[in-house]
Backbone as CSV, one residue per row, in Angstrom:
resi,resn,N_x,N_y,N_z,CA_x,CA_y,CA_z,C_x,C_y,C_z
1,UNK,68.701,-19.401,19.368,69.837,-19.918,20.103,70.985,-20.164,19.130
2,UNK,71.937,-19.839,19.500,73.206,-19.424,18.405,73.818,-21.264,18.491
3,UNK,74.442,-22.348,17.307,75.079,-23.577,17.419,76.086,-23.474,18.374
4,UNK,75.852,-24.468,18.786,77.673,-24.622,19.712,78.502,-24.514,19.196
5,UNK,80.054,-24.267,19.656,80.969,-24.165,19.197,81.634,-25.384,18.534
6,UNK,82.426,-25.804,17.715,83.492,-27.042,17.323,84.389,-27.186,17.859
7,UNK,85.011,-28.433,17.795,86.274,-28.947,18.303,86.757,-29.160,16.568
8,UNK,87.865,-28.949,16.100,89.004,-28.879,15.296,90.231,-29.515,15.760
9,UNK,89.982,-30.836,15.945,91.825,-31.586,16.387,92.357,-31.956,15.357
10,UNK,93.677,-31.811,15.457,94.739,-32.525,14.190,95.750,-33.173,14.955
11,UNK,96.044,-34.030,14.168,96.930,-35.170,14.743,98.343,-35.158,13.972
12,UNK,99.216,-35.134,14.063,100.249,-35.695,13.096,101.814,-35.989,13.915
13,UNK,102.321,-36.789,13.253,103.991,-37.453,13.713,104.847,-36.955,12.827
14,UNK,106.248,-36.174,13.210,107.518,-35.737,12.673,108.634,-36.438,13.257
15,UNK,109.603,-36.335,12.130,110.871,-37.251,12.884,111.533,-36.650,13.843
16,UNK,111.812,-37.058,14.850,112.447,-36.743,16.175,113.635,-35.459,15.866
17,UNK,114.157,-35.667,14.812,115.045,-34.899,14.801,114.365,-33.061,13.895
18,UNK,113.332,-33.313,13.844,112.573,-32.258,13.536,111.612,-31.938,14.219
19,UNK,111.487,-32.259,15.642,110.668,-32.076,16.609,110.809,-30.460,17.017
20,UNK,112.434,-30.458,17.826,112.215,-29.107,18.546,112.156,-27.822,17.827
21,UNK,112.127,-28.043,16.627,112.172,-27.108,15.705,110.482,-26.576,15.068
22,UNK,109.808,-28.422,15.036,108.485,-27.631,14.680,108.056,-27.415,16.016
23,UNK,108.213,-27.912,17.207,107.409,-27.373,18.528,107.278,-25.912,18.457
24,UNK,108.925,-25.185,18.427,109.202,-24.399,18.589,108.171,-23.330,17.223
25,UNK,107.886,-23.801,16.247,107.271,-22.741,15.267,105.540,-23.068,15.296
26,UNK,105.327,-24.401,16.043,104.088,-24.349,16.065,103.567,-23.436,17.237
27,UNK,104.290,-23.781,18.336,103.929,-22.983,19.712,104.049,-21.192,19.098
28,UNK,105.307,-20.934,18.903,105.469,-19.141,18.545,105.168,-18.699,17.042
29,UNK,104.964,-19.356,16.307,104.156,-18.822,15.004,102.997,-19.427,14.637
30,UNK,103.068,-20.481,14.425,101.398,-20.924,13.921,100.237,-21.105,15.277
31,UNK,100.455,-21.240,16.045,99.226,-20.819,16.920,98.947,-19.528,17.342
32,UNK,99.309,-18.637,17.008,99.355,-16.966,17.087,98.897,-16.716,15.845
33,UNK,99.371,-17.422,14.543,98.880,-16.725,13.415,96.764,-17.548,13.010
34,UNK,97.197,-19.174,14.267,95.354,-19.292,13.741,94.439,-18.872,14.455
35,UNK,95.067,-18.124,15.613,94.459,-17.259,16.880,93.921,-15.884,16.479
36,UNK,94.464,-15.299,15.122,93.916,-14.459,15.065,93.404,-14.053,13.719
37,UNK,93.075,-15.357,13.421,92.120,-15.816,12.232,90.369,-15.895,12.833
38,UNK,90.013,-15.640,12.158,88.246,-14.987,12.472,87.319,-16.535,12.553
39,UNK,86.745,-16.771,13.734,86.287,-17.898,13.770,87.029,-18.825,14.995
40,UNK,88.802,-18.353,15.222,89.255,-19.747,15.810,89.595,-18.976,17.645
41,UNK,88.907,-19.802,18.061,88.741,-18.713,19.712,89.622,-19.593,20.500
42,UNK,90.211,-20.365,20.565,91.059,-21.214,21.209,91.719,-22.229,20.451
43,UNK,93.199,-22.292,21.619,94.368,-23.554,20.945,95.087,-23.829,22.499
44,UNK,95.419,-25.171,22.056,96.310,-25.852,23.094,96.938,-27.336,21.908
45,UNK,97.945,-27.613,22.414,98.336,-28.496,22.062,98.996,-29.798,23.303
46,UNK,99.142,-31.054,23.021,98.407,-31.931,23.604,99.897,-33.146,23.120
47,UNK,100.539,-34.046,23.689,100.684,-35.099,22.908,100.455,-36.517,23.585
48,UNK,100.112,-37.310,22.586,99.239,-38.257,22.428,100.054,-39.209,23.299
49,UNK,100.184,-39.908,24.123,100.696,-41.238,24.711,100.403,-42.457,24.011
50,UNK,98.842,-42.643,23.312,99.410,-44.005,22.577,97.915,-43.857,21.447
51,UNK,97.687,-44.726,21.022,97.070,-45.169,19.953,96.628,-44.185,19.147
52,UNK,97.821,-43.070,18.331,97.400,-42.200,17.349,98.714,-41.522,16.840
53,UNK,99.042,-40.675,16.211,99.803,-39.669,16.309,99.981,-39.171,17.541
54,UNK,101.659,-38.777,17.521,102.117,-38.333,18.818,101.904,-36.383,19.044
55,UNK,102.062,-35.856,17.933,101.540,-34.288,18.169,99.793,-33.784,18.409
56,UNK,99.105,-33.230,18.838,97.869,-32.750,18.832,97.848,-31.875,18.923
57,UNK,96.626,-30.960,18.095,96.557,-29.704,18.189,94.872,-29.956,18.382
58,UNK,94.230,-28.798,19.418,92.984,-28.580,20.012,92.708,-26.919,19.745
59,UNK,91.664,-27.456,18.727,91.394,-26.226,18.648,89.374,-25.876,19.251
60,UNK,89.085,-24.881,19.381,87.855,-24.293,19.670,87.579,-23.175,18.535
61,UNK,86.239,-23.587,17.563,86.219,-22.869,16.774,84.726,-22.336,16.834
62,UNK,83.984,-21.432,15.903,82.691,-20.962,16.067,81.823,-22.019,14.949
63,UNK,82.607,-22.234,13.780,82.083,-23.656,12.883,82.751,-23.851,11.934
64,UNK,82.138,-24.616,10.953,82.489,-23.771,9.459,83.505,-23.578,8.887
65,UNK,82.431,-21.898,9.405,82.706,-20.700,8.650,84.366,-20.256,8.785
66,UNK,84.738,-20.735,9.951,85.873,-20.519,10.778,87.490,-20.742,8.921
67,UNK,86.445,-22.300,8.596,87.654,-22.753,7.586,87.427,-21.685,6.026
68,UNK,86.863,-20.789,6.141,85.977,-20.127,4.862,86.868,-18.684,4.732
69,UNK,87.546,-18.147,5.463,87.986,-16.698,5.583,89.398,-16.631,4.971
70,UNK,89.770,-15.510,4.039,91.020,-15.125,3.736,92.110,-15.217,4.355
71,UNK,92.077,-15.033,5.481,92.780,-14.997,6.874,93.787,-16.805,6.941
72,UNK,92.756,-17.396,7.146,92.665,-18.779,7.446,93.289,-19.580,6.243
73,UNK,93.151,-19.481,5.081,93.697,-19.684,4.046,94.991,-19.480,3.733
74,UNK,95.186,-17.938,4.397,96.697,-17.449,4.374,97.830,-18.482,5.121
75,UNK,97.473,-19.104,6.146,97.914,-19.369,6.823,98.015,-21.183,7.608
76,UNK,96.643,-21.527,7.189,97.038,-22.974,7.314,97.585,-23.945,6.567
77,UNK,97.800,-24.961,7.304,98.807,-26.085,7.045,99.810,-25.959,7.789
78,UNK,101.054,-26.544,7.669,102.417,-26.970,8.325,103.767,-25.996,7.806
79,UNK,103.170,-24.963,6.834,104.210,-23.910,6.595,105.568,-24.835,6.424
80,UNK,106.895,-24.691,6.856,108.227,-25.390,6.750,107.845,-26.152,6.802
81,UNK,107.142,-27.493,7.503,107.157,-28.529,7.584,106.596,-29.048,6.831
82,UNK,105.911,-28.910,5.960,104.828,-29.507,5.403,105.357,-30.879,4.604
83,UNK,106.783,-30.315,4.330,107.350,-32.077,3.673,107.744,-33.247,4.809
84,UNK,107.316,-32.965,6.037,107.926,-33.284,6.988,107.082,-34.264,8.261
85,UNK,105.431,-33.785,7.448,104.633,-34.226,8.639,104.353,-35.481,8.236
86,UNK,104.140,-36.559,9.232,103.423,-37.759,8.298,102.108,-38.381,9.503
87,UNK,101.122,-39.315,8.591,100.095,-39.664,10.057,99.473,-38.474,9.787
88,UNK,99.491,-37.240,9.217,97.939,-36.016,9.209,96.601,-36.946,9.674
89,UNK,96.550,-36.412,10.842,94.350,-37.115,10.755,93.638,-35.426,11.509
90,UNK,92.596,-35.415,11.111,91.855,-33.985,11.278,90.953,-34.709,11.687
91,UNK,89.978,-34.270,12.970,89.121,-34.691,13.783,88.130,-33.530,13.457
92,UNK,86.776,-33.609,13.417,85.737,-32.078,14.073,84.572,-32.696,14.709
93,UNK,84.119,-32.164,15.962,83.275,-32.570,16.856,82.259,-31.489,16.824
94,UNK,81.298,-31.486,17.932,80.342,-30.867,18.064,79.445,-31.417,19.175
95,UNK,78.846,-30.916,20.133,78.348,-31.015,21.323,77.045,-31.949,20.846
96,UNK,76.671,-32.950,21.342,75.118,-33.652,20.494,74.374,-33.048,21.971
C-alpha cells in the first residue's frame, strides 16, 4: 500500500502595499512553477482571518521526496519577495 499523500502549508504576512503585487506573482508564477515540480500535485491558496499569518499557501504533495528534486530547488522560496515576507511558518501533515 503506497503512504498517503502530505499537506505542505506556508503561512506568511507582507506589507499591504506589497500585497497586489505578490498575489499577483504568487497566483501567475510561483504556483505554476511548484505545479510542475515532481512530487507537488496540488495548490490553492487561502487567507487566514485570524490567529496566524494572513497569506496561505496549501499544498498536496506525494512526501518528502517532493522537497529533494532539482526542479524544486530551482524554484522555491519567495523569489522578489523574499526581503519582503515576514511571520514565514511551514506546516506538514499527514493522514494518522
Amino acid at each position: 500500500m503506497s503512504e498517503p499523500h502530505q499537506t505542505h502549508m506556508v503561512f506568511v504576512d507582507i506589507d499591504p502595499e506589497d500585497e497586489a503585487a505578490f498575489d499577483d506573482w504568487y497566483n501567475n508564477t510561483h504556483l505554476p512553477d511548484i505545479l510542475a515540480c515532481p512530487g507537488w500535485l496540488d495548490a490553492r491558496r487561502e487567507k487566514c482571518l485570524e490567529g496566524g499569518p494572513a497569506h496561505v499557501a496549501i499544498y498536496t504533495i506525494t512526501g518528502p521526496e517532493a522537497y529533494e528534486t532539482p526542479e524544486f530547488a530551482a524554484i522555491k522560496g519567495f523569489g522578489p519577495f523574499t526581503d519582503k515576507i515576514r511571520n514565514f511558518r511551514r506546516v506538514r501533515l499527514t493522514k494518522s
